[in-house]
N, C-alpha and C positions, 0 to 999 in steps of 0.2 A: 150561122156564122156571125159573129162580133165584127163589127166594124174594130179597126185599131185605133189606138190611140195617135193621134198628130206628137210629130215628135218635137220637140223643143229645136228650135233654129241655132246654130253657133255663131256665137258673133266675130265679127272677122274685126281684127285691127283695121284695116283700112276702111270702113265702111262710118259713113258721114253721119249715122246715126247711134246717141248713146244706148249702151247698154241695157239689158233687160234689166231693173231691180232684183233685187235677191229678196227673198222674203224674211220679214222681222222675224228676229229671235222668239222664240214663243217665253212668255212671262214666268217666271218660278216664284211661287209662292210657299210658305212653310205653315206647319201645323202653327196654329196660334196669332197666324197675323193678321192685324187690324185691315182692312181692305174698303173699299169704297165702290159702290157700282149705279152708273147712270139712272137706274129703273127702281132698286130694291134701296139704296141708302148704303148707310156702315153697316157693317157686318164683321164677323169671326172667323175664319178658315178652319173647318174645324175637320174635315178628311183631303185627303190627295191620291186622284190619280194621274202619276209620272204623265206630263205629255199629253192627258185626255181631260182630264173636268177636275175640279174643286168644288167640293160640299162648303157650302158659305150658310152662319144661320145668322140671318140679319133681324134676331130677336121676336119681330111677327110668324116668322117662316124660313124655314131649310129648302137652301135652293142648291142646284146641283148645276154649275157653269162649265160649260163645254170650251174647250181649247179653239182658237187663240185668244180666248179671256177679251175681246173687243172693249166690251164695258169694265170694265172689272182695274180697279185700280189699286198699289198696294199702297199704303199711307206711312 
């Protein structure tokens, strides 16, 4: 048997403390755009999958970056 999952708490108006964060928008990126990443350098966007990773080939190497893009910046 699975243990379950803890469920998310509701935040009550009257309650002294702020709200839980929403989590960031996840990043969109398009075929062909210049991009920048912490580790690899510039790079090219050069496949997309919706919502999951971008194929980036930052000239030495084709790297495949997994959602939510943390390094990954679009220029």
């Amino acid at each position: 048997m699975k243990p379950s999952k803890p469920t998310q708490r509701r935040h009550l108006p009257t309650s002294p403390f702020k709200p839980p964060a929403a989590a960031p928008p996840l990043k969109e990126f398009a075929l062909h755009d210049q991009v920048s990443h912490d580790k690899y350098g510039l790079g090219r966007v050069l496949e997309i999958d919706p919502g999951r990773a971008v194929l980036v080939d930052f000239g030495t190497q084709k790297v495949k970056i997994l959602a939510p893009f943390a390094k990954l910046f679009k220029l």
